[in-house]
C-alpha positions as CSV (number, residue, x, y, z in Angstrom):
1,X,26.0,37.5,58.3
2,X,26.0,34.9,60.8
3,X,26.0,37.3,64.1
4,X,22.7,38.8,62.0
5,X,21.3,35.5,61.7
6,X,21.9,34.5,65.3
7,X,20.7,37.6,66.7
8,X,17.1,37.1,64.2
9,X,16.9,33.3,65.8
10,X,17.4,35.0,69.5
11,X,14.8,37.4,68.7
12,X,12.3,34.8,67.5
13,X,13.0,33.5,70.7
14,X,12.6,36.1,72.5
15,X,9.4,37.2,71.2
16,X,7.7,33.8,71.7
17,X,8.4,33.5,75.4
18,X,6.0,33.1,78.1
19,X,3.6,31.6,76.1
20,X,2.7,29.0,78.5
21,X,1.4,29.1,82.3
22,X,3.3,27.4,85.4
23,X,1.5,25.2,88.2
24,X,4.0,24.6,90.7
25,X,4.5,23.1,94.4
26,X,1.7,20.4,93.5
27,X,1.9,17.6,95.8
28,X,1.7,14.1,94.3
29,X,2.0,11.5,97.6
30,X,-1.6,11.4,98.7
31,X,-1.8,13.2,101.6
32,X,0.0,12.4,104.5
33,X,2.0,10.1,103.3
34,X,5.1,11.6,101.4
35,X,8.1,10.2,103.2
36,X,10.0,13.6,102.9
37,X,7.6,16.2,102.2
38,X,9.9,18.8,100.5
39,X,10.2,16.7,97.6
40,X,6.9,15.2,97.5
41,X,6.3,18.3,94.8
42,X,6.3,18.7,91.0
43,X,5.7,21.3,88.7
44,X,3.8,21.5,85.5
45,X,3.9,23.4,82.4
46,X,1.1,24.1,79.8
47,X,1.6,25.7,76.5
48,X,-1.3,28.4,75.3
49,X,-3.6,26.6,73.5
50,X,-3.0,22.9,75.4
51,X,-6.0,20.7,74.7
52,X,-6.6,17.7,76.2
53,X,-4.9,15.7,73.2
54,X,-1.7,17.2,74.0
55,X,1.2,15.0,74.6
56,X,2.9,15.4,77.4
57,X,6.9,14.9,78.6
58,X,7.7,13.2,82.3
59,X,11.2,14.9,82.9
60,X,13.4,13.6,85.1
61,X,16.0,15.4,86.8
62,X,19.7,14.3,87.1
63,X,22.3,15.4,89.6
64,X,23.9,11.9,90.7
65,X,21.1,10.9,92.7
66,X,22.6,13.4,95.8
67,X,21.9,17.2,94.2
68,X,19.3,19.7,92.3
69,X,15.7,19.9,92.6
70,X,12.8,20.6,89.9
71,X,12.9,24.0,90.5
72,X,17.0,24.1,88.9
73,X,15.5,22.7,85.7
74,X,12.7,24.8,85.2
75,X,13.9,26.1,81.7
76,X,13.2,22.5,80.7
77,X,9.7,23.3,81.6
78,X,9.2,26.0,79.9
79,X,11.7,25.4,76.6
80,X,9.4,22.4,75.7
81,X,6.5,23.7,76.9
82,X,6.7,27.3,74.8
83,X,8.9,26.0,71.9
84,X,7.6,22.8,71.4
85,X,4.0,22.5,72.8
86,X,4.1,19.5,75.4
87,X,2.8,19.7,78.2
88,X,5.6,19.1,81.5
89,X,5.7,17.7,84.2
90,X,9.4,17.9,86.2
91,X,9.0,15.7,90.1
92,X,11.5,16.6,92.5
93,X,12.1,13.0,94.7
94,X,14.5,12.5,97.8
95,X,18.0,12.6,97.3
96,X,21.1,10.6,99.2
97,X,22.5,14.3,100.3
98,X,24.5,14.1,103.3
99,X,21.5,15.7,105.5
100,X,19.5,12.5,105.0
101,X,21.6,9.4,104.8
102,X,18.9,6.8,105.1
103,X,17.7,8.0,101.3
104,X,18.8,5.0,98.9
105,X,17.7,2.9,97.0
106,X,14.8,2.5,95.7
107,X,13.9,5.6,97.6
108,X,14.4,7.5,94.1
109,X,12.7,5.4,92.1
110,X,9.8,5.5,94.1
111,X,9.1,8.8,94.5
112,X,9.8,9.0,90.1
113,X,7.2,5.9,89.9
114,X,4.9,7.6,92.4
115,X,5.3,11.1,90.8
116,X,5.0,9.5,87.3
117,X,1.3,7.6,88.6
118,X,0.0,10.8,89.6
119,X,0.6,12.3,86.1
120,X,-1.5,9.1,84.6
121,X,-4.3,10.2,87.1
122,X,-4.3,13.7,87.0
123,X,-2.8,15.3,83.9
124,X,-6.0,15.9,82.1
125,X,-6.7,18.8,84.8
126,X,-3.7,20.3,82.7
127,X,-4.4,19.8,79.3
128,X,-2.5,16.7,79.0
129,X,-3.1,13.8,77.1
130,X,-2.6,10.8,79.6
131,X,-2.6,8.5,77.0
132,X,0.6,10.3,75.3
133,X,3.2,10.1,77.8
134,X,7.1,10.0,77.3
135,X,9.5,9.8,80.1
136,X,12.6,11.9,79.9
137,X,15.8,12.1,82.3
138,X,19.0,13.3,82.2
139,X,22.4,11.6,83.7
140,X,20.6,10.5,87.0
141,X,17.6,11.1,85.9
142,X,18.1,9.6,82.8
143,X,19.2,5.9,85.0
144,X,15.4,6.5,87.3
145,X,13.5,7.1,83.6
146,X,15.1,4.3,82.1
147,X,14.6,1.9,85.2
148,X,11.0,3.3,85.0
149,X,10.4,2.2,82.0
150,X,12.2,-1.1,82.6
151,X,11.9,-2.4,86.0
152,X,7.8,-2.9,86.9
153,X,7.5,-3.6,89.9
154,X,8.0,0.2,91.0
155,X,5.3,1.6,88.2
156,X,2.8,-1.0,89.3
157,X,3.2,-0.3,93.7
158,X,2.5,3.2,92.7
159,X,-0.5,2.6,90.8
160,X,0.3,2.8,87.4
161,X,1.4,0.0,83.9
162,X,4.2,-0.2,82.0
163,X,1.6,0.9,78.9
164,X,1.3,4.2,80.6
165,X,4.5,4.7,79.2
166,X,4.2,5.9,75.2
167,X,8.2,6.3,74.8
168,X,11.6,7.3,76.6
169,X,14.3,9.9,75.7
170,X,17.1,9.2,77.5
171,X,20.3,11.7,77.5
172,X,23.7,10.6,79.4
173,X,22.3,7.5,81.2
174,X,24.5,7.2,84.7
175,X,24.3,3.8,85.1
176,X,22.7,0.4,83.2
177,X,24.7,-2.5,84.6
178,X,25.7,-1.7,88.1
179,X,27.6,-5.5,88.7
180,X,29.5,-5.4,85.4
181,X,30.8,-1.9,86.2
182,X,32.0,-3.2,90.2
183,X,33.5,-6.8,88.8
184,X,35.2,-5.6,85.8
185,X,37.3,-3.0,88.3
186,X,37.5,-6.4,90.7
187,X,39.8,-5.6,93.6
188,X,39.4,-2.0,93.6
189,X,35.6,-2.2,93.7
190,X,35.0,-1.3,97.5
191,X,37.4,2.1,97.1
192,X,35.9,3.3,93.5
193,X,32.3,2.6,95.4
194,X,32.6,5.2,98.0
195,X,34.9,7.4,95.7
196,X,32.1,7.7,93.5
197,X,29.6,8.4,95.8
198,X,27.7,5.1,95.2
199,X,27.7,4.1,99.0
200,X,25.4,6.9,99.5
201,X,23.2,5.6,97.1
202,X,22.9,2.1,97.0
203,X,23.4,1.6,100.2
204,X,26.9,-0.5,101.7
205,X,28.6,-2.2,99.2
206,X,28.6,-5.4,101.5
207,X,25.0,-5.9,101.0
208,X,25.3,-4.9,97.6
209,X,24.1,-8.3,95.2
210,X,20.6,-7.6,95.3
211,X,20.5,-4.3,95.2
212,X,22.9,-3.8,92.5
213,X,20.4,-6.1,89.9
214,X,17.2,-4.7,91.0
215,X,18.8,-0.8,90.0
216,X,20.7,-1.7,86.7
217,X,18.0,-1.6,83.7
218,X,19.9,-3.7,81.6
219,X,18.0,-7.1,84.0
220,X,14.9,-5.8,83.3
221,X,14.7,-4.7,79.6
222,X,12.1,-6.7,78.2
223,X,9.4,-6.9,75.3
224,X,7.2,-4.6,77.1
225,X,9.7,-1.7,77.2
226,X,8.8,1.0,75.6
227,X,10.6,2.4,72.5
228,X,13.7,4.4,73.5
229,X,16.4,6.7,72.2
230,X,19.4,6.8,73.7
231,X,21.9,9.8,73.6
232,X,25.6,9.6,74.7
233,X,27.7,12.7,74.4
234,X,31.3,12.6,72.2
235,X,32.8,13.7,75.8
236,X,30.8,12.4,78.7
237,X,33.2,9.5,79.1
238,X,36.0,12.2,79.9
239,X,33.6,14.5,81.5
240,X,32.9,11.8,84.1
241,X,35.7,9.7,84.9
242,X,38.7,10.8,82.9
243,X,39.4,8.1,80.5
244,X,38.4,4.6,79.8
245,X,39.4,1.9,82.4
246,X,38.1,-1.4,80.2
247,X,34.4,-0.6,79.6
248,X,32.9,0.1,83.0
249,X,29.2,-0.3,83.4
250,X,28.6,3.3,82.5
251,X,26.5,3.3,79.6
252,X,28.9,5.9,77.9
253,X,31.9,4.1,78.0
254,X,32.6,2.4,74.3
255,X,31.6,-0.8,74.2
256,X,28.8,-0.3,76.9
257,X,27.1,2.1,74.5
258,X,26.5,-1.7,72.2
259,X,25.6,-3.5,75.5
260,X,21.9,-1.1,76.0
261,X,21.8,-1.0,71.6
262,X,22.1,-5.4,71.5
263,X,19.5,-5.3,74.5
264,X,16.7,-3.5,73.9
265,X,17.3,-4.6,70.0
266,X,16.1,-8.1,71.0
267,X,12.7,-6.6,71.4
268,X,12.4,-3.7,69.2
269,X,14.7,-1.4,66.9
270,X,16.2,1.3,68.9
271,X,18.6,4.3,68.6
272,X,22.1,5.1,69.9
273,X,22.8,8.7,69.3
274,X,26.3,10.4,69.5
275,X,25.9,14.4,70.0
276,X,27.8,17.1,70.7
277,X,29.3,18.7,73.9
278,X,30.1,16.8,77.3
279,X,27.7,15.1,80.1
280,X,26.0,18.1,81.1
281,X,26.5,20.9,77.9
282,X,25.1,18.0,75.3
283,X,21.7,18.0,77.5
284,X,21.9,22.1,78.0
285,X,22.5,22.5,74.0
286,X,19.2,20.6,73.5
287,X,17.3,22.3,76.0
288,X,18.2,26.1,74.3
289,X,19.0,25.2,71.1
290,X,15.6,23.9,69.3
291,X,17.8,24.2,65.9
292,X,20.2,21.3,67.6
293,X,20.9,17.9,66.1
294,X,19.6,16.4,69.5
295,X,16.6,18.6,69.7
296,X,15.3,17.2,65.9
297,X,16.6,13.6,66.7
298,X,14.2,14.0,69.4
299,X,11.0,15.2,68.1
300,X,11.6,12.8,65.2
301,X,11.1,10.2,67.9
302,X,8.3,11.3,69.5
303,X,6.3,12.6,66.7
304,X,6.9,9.0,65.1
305,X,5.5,7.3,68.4
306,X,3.1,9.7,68.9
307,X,1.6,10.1,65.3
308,X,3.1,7.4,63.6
309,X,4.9,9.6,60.9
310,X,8.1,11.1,62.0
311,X,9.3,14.3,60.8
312,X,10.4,15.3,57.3
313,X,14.0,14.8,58.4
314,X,17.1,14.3,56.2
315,X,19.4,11.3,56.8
316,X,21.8,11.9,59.9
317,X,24.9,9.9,60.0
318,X,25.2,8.8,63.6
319,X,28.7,9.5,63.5
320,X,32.4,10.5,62.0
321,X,34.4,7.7,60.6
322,X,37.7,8.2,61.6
323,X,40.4,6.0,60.2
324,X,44.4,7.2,60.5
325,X,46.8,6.1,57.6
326,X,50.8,7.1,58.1
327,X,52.4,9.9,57.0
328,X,56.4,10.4,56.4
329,X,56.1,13.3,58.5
330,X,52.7,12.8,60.8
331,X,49.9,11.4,60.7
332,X,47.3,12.2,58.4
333,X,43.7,11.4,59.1
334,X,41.3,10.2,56.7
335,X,38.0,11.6,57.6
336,X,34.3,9.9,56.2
337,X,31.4,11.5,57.0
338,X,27.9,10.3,54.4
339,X,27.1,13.3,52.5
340,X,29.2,15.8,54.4
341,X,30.4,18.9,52.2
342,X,33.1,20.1,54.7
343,X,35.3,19.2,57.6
344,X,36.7,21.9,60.3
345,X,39.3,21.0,62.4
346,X,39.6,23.0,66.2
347,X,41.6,22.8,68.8
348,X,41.2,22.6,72.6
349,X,40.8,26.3,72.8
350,X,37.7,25.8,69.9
351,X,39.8,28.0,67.5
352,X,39.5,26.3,63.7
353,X,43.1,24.6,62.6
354,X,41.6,23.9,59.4
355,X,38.8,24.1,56.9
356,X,38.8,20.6,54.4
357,X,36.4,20.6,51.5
358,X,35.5,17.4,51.0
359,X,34.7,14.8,48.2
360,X,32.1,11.8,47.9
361,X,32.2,12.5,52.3
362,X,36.2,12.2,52.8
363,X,38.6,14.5,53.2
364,X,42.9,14.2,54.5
365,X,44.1,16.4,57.0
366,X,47.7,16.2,56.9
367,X,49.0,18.7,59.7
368,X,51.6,20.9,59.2
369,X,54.5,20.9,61.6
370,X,53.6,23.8,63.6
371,X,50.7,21.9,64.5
372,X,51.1,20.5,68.5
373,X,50.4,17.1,69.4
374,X,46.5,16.2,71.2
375,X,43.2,16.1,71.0
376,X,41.0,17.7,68.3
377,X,37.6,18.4,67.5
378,X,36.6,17.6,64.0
379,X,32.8,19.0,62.6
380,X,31.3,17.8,59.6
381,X,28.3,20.4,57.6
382,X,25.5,17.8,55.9
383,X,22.6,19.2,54.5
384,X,22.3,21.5,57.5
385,X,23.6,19.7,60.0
386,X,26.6,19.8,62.0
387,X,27.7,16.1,63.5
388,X,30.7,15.9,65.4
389,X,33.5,13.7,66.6
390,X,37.0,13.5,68.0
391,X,40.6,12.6,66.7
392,X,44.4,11.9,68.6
393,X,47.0,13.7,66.4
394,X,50.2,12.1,67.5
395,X,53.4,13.1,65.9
């Protein structure tokens, strides 16, 4: 029954493609003056039936400020375009590759702020509402929206205000506090910089102090932000540096995650989400999946800033509550999850260990001795939805 029901959702999807038309290779530097003028290009996409009151999404690439292009995240384009009726915009902007080492900062954000000014100016060509904007970037990308929306001084050089900006969806942030993340690893700050590639980017870490405040959004988050929703994936902390070395300034490190929710809080409520998948297959589940917990946390937000109303959405519990209590044999977990009917347990390999019905939104799973030691994945059904989260069984 469930292959019949995926294969009738991939048929509706099927059958609904293509129902949008493509504008590529449009230049947005005025002429002339594009510093590097194979990335002074975006793309746009415009559902059938765009009018010029329809909202439209800024998209922001991500790729560690060095790789990928527009073109690599076309099905962005067309995903939101055709499923959701936005109109698109994805800029490419110059990259700190190794073929042109004098690209750092603010090179990026300048080219986004530039890119983004351009849409303000010219989106009504397309069908788009320039009034209705929100700014959304993954990993990289998600770092140049958020300083977008944050830091000025780069929206107004290019031309355009901080109110251009209706909202910002922000998946897998790189980076918020750029001096936190080098002092808290103290002495081994100058290797860790080049390791991670952020020589390239910010430029030597010698002349670092300045640079390092004017990048990190956390200085510059303010009462004219605009709303934001934040989403952090139960694995990107893994994904990207393998465990966690005393709450870096990665803004998906625990305790980091409270830093950007405390900050933009001062000014106006805010959301931290925790979805499913790691740094990049989070971002990819929203972009295929329109039935995906990120996908309707996401149009809830933007049809609340956009109409006022949000969806008709149930409740979603932001996350599992996991609590361990001992065992004579092993541990047992107590799992919590608000309204959930059932917990399944799988293992590294994604095969289920264990189905638990639950009661009142807890259920115990007490492994039996076959069971190995590690890391497993625990899902919780609600009303629909599937949330997930992770749990250490130690024997």
């Amino acid at each position: 029954m469930k292959n019949a029901i995926f294969v009738l959702i991939f048929l509706a999807i099927c059958a609904s493609a293509f129902a949008y038309t493509s504008h590529t290779d449009i230049e947005y530097y005025p002429a002339g003056t594009a510093p590097q003028l194979d990335k002074n290009m975006l793309d746009i996409y415009v559902p059938d039936g765009a009018s010029a009151s329809t909202p439209v999404v800024f998209f922001v690439h991500g790729g560690t400020w060095m790789f990928n292009d527009r073109t690599d995240f076309a099905a962005v384009g067309t995903e939101l375009a055709d499923g959701e009726g936005y109109v698109v915009v994805i800029p490419s902007y110059r990259l700190s590759d190794s073929l042109h080492p004098e690209n750092t900062h603010p090179c990026h954000i300048e080219d986004v702020a530039q890119a983004f000014a351009w849409t303000v100016e010219n989106i009504a060509d397309y069908d788009g509402d320039p009034g209705q904007i929100i700014v959304m970037g993954h990993s990289a990308g998600g770092h140049l929206a958020v300083l977008l929306s944050t830091n000025t001084y780069y929206l107004e050089n290019a031309g355009a205000e901080i109110e251009d900006i209706t909202g910002v969806v922000n998946f897998s942030m790189g980076v918020y506090d750029i001096p936190k993340l080098y002092g808290d690893i103290g002495m081994f700050a100058s290797m860790g910089y080049s390791m991670i590639g952020f020589d390239r980017v910010f430029g030597p870490i010698t002349d670092s102090a300045t640079v390092w405040y004017d990048a990190s959004p956390k200085y510059h988050v303010s009462a004219e932000t605009p709303p934001t929703v934040h989403f952090v994936t139960v694995n990107d902390m893994e994904q990207i540096i393998g465990g966690d070395f005393g709450g870096l300034g990665f803004v998906f490190l625990p305790g980091e995650i409270q830093f950007v929710y405390d900050d933009y809080n001062v000014h106006h409520p805010t959301d931290t989400f925790w979805i499913e998948g790691d740094h990049d297959t989070g971002f990819s589940t929203f972009v295929f999946d329109p039935f995906c917990r990120a996908r309707s946390l996401t149009m809830t937000f933007i049809d609340g800033l956009l109409t006022g109303v949000a969806e008709n959405s149930p409740t979603i519990p932001k996350e599992i509550s996991i609590s361990s209590m001992p065992n004579p044999f092993n541990s047992a977990c107590r799992l919590q999850a608000p309204g959930a009917r059932c917990f399944e347990i799988y293992n590294a390999r994604g095969s289920m260990v264990e189905k638990i019905e639950s009661v009142s939104g807890e259920g115990i799973w007490a492994p039996s001795e076959e069971v190995p030691a590690g890391i497993y994945l625990v899902k919780a059904y609600s009303e629909g939805l599937e949330i997930t989260s992770k749990i250490s069984f130690i024997k």
